[in-house]
N, C-alpha and C positions, 0 to 999 in steps of 0.2 A: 504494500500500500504506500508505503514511503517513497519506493522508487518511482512510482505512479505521479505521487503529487509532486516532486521533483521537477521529472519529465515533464509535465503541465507546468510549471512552474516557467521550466526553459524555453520552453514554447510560447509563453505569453513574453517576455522579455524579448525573444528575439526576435516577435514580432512587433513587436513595441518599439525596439533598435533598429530594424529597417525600417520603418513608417519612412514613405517618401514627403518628404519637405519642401517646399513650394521654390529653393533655390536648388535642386535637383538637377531638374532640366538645363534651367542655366546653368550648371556647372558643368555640363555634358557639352553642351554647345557650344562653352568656352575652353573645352579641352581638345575640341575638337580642332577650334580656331586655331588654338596657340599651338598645337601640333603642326597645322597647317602653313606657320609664320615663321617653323622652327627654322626654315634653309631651303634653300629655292631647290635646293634634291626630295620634298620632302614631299610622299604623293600625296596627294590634295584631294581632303573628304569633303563633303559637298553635304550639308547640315540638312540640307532640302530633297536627300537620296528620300527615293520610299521609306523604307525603315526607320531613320532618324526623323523624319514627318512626320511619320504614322502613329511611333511610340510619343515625342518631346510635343510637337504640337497640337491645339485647337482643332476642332473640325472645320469650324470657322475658318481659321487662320491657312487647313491644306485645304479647302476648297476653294477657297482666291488663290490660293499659290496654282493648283490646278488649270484652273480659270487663266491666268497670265503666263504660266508654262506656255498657254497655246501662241503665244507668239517671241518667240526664244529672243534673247538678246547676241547669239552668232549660234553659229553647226557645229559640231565636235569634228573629230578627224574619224567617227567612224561613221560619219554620216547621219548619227542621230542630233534631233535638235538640241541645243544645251540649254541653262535655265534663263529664266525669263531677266537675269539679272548678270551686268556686264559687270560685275565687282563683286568683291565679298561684303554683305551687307553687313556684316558684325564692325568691319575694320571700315569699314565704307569706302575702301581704296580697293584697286588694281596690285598697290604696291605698297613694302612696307617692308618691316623689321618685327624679327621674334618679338613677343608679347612681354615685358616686364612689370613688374610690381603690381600684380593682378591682385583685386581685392573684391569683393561680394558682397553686400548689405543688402536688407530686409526690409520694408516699413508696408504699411496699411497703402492699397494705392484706390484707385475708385473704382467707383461697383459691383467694391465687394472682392477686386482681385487683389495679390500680393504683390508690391513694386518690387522687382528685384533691380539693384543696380549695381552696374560693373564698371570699372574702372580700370585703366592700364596704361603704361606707355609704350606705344608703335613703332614710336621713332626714332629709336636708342641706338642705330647703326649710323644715323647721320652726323655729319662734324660739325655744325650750327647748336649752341648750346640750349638755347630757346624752344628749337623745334625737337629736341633733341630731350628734354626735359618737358615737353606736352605733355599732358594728360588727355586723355580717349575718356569718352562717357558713353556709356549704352545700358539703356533700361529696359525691363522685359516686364510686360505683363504678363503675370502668373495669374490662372483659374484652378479649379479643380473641375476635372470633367472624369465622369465614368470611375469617381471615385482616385483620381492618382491629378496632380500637379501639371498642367502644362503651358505653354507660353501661348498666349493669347494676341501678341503684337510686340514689335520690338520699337525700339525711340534710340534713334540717335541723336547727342547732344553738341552743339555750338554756339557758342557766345549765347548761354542760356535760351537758343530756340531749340525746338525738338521735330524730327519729326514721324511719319510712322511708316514702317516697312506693308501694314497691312493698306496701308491707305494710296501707297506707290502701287502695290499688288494692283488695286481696284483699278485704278488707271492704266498699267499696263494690261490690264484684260481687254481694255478698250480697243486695244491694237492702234496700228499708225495711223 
């Protein structure tokens, strides 16, 4: 009987230690990125593959990315169309430098979702000490859907405007 209420015991815990957490997904996304900033050798995951869509985001959020898929921003080299987005939207650049001094905060954000926001600097390869010392800002709406954490809209930040990855989506569905 002891080993019984034990065994239940470690069961409630461990499930209680995996509860996914609403900075989850963002941290997947940004491990993904920063992998991706690691070294221009470095092969380049695509945060908007199926898989990483289907588990990290909104249904909301893949069915505009869907929606704006249909008109790609260039071809791949095997002939299939590439995503609807000529940049990496986390870094909002084409080009850039490994991810440094990467930090994560939490607060209340509207409608109920969770602001997650991220922080890092891009530019740390460049010799200009200014550009070189930026700070990056990107905030992620977190919801909870189907019971688990997911990102609802991302925000890039400059000179305190913002603006939203899901709301470019909407327009790029429009096509040219």
């Amino acid at each position: 009987m002891r080993t019984l209420r034990l065994a239940l015991l470690f069961s409630v815990v461990a499930t209680v230690c995996h509860a996914a957490g609403p900075s989850d997904p963002v941290n997947e996304v940004m491990r993904i990125t920063s992998d991706n900033w690691k070294s221009a050798e470095s092969d380049w995951k695509f945060i908007f593959d199926a898989e990483p869509l289907s588990r990290l985001f909104s249904k909301r959020f893949q069915a505009a990315y869907h929606e704006a898929a249909k008109h790609p921003a260039y071809d791949t080299d095997n002939g299939q169309p590439g995503d609807p987005f000529g940049y990496d939207v986390i870094t909002n650049s084409q080009d850039g430098c490994p991810l440094q001094d990467l930090k994560v905060d939490e607060k209340p954000g509207k409608n109920g979702a969770t602001d997650v926001g991220v922080s890092f600097k891009f530019w740390t390869c460049m010799d200009d000490a200014e550009i070189k010392n930026s700070v990056e800002t990107v905030h992620f709406d977190v919801i909870t859907e189907d019971g688990h954490p997911v990102i609802d809209d991302i925000h890039r930040y400059d000179d305190d405007e913002s603006d939203s990855v899901y709301a470019e989506m909407q327009e790029l569905a429009k096509g040219p």
